[in-house]
C-alpha positions in Angstrom: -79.0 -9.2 30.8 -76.7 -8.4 27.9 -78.5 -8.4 24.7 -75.5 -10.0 23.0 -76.1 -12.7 25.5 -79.8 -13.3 24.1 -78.3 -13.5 20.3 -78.0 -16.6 18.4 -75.0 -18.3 17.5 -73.8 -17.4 14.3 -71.4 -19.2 12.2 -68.4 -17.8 10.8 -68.6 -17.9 6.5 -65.6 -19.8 5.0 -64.0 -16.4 3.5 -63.9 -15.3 6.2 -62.1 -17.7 8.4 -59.4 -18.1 5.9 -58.9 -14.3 5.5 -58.3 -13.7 9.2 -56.1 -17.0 9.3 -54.2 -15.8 6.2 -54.1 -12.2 8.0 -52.4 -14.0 11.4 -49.8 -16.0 9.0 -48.3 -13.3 7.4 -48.3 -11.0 10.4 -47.1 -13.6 12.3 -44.3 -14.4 9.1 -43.7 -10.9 9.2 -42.8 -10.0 12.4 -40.4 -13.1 13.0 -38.7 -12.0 9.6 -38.2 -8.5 10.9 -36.7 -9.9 14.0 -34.6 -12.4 12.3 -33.3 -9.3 10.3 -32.4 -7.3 13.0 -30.4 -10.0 15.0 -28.8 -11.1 12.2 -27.7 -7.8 11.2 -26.8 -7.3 14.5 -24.7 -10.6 14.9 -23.0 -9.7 11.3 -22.2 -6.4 12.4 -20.0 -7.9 15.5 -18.7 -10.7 13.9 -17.3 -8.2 11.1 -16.5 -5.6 13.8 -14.7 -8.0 15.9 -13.1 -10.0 12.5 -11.7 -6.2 11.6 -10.4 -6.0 15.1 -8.2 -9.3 14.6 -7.0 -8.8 11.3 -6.3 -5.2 11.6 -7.7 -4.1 8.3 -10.4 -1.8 6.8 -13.6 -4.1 6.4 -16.7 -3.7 4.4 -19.9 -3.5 6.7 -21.9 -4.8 3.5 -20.8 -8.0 4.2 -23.3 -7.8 7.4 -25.9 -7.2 5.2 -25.7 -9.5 2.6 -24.1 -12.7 3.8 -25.3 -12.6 7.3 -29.2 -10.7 8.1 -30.8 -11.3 4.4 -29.7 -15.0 4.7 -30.6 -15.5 8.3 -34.0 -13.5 7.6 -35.0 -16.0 4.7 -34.2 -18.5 7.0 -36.4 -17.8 10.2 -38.9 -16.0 8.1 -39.3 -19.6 6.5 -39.7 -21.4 9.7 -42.0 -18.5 10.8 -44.5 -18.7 8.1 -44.2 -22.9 8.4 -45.1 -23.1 12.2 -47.8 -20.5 11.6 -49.2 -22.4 8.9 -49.1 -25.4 11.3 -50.5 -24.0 13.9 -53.2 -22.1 12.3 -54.5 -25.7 10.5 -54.2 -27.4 13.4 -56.4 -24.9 15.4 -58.7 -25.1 12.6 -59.1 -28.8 13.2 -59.8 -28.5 16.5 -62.1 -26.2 16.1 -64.4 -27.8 13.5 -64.4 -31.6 15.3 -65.9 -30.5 18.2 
């Protein structure tokens, strides 16, 4: 028999539960902001590729940056770091009424 099978429960002290769910929310906010940036840099860099195309003049690829990826980065970063936050309290719950 394992001897980690023979060891008592032990319960989890309160730092510590809200470190490691503080940990997952800003990994979790991280990574979907680093996502968000790179589609959204992505989508600004073809929508000013293609808007050069059509008007036929010299365009300024900083526009990609700052009016489409930061924007659209805030912006699903936010929602991220919201549903993470839900989720995260909600498992909590469910884990301390049963």
């Amino acid at each position: 028999m394992y001897s980690t099978a023979m060891a008592p429960n032990k319960q989890r002290s309160t730092i510590s539960i809200v470190f490691t769910s503080t940990v997952r929310v800003l990994f979790t906010t991280l990574l979907f902001t680093a996502a968000g940036m790179g589609a959204g840099l992505f989508c600004g860099i073809v929508g000013t590729v293609i808007y050069g195309i059509i008007r036929g003049a010299q365009v300024d690829m900083t526009i990609s940056y700052k009016h489409v990826a930061i924007p659209a980065a805030i912006v699903i970063g936010s929602a991220a770091f919201i549903g993470a936050l839900v989720l995260e309290v909600r498992a909590h719950r469910q884990r301390t009424s049963l």
